[in-house]
N, C-alpha and C positions, 0 to 999 in steps of 0.2 A: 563201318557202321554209319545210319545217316543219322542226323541228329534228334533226341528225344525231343521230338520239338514237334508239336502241331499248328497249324492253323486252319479253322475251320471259314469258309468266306459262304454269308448265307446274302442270298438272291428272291427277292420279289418286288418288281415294278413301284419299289416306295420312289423313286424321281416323279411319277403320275401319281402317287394320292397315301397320305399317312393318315395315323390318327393324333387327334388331337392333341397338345400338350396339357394333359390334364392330369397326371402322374405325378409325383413328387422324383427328386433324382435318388436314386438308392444310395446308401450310407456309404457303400467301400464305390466311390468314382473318381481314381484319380487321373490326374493330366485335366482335371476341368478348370484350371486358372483361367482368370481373365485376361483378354488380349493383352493388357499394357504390361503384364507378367512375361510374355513370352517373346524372344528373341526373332523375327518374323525374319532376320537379314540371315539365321545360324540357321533359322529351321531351315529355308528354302536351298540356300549353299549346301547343308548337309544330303538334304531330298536328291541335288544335284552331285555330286560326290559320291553319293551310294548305287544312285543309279548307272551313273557310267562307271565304277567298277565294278557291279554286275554286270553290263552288258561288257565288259574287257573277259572276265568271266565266261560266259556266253560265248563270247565269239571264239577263248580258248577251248570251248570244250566241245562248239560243233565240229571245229577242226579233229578234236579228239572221236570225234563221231563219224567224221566222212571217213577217216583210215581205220575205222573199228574193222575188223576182218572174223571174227570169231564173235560169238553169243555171249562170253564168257567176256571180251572187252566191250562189248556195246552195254552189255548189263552194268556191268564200271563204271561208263562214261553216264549209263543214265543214276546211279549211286549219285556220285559228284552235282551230278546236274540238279536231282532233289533235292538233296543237304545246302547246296548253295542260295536255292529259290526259298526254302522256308527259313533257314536264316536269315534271309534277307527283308522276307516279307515281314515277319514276326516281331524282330529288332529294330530293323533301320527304316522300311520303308512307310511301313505302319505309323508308328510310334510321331512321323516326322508331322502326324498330320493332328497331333493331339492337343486340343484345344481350339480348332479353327469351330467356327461357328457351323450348325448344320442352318439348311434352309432348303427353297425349293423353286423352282423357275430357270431363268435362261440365266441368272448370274450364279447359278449353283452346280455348274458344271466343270469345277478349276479339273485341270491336268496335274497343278504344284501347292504343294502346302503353302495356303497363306497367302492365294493370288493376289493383289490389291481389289477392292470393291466385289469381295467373291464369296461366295458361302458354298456348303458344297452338302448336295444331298446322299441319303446312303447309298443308291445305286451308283452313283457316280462316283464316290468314296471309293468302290468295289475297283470299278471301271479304271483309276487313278493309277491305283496300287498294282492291279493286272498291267498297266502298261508300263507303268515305271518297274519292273518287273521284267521288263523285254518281253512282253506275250504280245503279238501283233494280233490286233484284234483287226474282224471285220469292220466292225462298226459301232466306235464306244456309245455313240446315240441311242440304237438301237438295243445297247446293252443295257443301258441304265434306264430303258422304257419296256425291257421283256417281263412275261412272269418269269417263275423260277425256276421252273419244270423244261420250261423252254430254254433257258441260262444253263443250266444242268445237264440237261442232254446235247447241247455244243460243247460241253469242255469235256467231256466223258467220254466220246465217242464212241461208237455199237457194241463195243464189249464192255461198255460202262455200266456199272450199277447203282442207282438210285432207289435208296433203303426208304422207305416209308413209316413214321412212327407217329403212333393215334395220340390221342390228348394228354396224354403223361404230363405228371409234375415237370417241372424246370431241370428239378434236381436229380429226378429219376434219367431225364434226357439229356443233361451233362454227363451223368454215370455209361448209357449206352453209349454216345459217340467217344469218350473214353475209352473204351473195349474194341472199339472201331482198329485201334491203333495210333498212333503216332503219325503226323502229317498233316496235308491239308484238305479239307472237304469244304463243299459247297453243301449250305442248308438253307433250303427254303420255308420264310415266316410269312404271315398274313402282313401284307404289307409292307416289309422291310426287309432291308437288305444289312452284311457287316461283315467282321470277321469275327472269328474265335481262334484263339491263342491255347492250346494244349500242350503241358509239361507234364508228365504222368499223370495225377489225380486232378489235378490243377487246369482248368475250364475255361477260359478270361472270353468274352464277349465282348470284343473291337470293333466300333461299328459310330458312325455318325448317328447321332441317338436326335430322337427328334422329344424327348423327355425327360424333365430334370433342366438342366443347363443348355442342355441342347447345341452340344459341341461333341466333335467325334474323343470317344472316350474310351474307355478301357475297364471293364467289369465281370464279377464271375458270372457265369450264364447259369447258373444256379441257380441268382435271386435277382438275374434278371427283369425289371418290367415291362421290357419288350418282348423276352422270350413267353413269360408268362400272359402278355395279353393275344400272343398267337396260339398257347394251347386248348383253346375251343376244336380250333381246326387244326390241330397237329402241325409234323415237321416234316420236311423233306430233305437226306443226307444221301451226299455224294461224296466220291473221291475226287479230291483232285492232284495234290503231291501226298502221297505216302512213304512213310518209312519203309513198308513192307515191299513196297515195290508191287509187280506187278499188273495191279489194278490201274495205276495212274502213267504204266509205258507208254500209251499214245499220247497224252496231253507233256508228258515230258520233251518225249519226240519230236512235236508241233514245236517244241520251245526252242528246243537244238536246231531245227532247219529252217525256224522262221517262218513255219506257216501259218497262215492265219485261223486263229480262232472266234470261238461267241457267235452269237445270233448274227443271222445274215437278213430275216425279215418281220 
């Protein structure tokens, strides 16, 4: 079984242009302490710990993937391969960057939670977590300045499906990617980018918020005010690890054999 566990990571060119901080922060946003609260030497050591035992992970399981011989072990080794990434992403790798400040420019580009003199925008947030992750990207620059349609259709690849949904409540649109399944998806918002953390009914919106505190945070995308200032122009949801399998076998595969992904221009 892979784990009940989703993450959703939504994509739109917010490293080139947000909107204003003129929101209030929503009621339930935890992990928004202030810096001098937070352990800056534990987060970064942990960020680095998590990541290279995923990529020990990783390198155990492409092994398991070059001698896969039957459909029946390749389908196994990509099981393992999902369950590993979204636990990973969801708990450790995410979670590592919670409370760093968001912002925007050339100092807002960190690779590591908590770089000294760094602030980190939400496409870059995305871009982080994708690499610390083991996903070799083409080109993190060019990821965290694409739309999202664009972001979307390089992690999916041609039998990917990119669901499109109209102006819906918040809540209505936590309930459909819910029903999605279990896993991770990319969703595109007017202007920003994040993740979403899904445990069966349970929705969480992980995303460097550029509203409120304006530190990457953790909230239900239910009463989100980022989700809800993109519902004029609706959402865009893709797969990218699922529980179900299937849908997400090429972007797994890329992850097994190290090929690169994300926008190339």
């Amino acid at each position: 079984m892979r784990s009940a566990l989703a993450v959703v990571i939504l994509a739109l060119a917010c490293g080139r242009s947000e909107p204003a901080r003129s929101q209030p922060a929503p009621a339930d946003q935890p992990a928004t302490m202030p810096d001098a609260a937070i352990d800056l030497a534990a987060r970064g050591a942990a960020w680095d710990r998590d990541v290279a035992a995923l990529a020990k992970t990783r390198a155990t399981l492409a092994k398991a993937w070059k001698q896969a011989d039957t459909a029946e072990a390749r389908a196994a080794v990509r099981d393992r391969a999902s369950s590993a990434l979204v636990t990973a992403i969801a708990d450790e790798l995410a979670p590592a960057w919670f409370g760093m400040a968001w912002g925007m420019g050339r100092n807002s580009t960190a690779t590591r939670p908590f770089a000294p003199d760094q602030t980190i925008s939400c496409s870059y947030f995305v871009g982080a977590v994708l690499g610390g992750a083991g996903f070799t990207l083409h080109d993190r620059f060019k990821l965290g300045q694409a739309a999202a349609l664009h972001i979307q259709q390089s992690l999916v690849g041609k039998p990917g499906k990119v669901h499109r949904f109209l102006s819906i409540p918040p809540a209505d649109l936590a309930a459909r990617v819910a029903k999605l399944g279990d896993g991770v998806y990319i969703i595109g918002l007017a202007n920003h980018v994040g993740l979403v953390v899904v445990r069966g009914a349970d929705v969480r919106f992980v995303h460097a918020s550029y509203i409120g505190a304006a530190v990457v945070t953790s909230e239900p995308l239910a009463t989100s005010p980022a989700i809800a200032a993109s519902q004029p122009k609706g959402y865009f949801v893709s797969p990218l690890v699922t529980a179900a399998g299937a849908v997400d076998d090429w972007l797994v595969e890329q992850w097994l054999t190290g090929a690169a992904v994300g926008p190339t221009g």
